[in-house]
N, C-alpha and C positions, 0 to 999 in steps of 0.2 A: 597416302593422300596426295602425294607431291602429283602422282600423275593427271587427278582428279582435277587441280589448280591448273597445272598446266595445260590439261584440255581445254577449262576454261578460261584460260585468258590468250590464247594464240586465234591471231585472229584469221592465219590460215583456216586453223582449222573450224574455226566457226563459218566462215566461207561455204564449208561443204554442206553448211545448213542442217547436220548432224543433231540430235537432243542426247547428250548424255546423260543416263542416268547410273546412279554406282547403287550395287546391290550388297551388302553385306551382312554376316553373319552376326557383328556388332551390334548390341541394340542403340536404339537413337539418342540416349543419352549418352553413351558412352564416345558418341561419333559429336554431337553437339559440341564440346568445346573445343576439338581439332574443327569444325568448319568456322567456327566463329574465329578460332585463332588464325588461321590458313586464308579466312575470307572467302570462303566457298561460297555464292550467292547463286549462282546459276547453274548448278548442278544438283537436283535432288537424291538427297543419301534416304536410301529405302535399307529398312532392317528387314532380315529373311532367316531367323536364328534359327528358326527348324529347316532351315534349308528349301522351302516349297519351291522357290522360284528356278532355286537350281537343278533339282530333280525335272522339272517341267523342260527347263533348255538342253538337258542330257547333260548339263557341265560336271556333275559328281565322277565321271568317270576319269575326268583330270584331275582327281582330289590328290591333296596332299595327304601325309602318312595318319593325319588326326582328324580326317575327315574333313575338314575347311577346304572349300572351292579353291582353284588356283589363283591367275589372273587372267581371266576369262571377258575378251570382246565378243559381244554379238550385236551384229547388225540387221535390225528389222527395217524392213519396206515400208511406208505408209498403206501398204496392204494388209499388214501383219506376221509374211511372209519370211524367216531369217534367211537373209542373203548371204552371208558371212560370220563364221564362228571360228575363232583361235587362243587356246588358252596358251599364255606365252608364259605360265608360271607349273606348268604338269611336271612331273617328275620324269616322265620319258620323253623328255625335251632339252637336250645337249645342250641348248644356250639357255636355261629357263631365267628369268626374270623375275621381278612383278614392279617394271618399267620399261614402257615402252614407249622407244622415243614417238613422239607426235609426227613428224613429219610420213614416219612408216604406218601411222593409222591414217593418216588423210590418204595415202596411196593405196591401203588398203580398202577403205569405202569408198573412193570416187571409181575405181576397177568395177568396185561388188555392186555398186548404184548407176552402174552405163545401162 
């Protein structure tokens, strides 16, 4: 959840006028008292436990060994259109994470949104 805070409170990166929203497989209670304790206000945490959302974006194919999505960015257009997809937690990914500094997502959507 650190990255979900940190998204929102840099104000670089609100700049690029981005909407995050985190998709999880957690149901919303379980995510409830990590945003109230973390002070999540400006991010809406969406639950997706059957997975629907991620099947729709293709991201199951960076799953990890127990099926749970990686850490998966995707950037849609005000068209609807995804300009930009990178899951930086897939297991055939040398540096995998599930942190990614901020300053490499603002460079990554203000490229993907020219």
């Amino acid at each position: 959840m650190q990255q979900i805070v940190d998204l929102q409170n840099d104000v670089d990166f609100q700049a690029t006028g981005v909407q995050v929203l985190s998709i999880a497989r957690d149901s919303l209670d379980d995510m409830a008292a990590e945003q109230i304790s973390l002070s999540i206000t400006d991010v809406p945490l969406l639950s997706d436990p059957e997975n629907i959302v991620a099947e729709q974006y293709n991201v199951l194919q960076w799953a990890l060994e127990n099926g749970e999505p990686g850490h998966t960015f995707i950037l849609v257009d005000e068209d609807g259109k995804v300009v930009w997809i990178k899951d930086y937690g897939a297991p055939n990914n040398p540096d995998r994470t599930m942190y990614v500094p901020v300053v490499e997502l603002i460079q990554a959507a203000e490229t993907a949104l020219k």
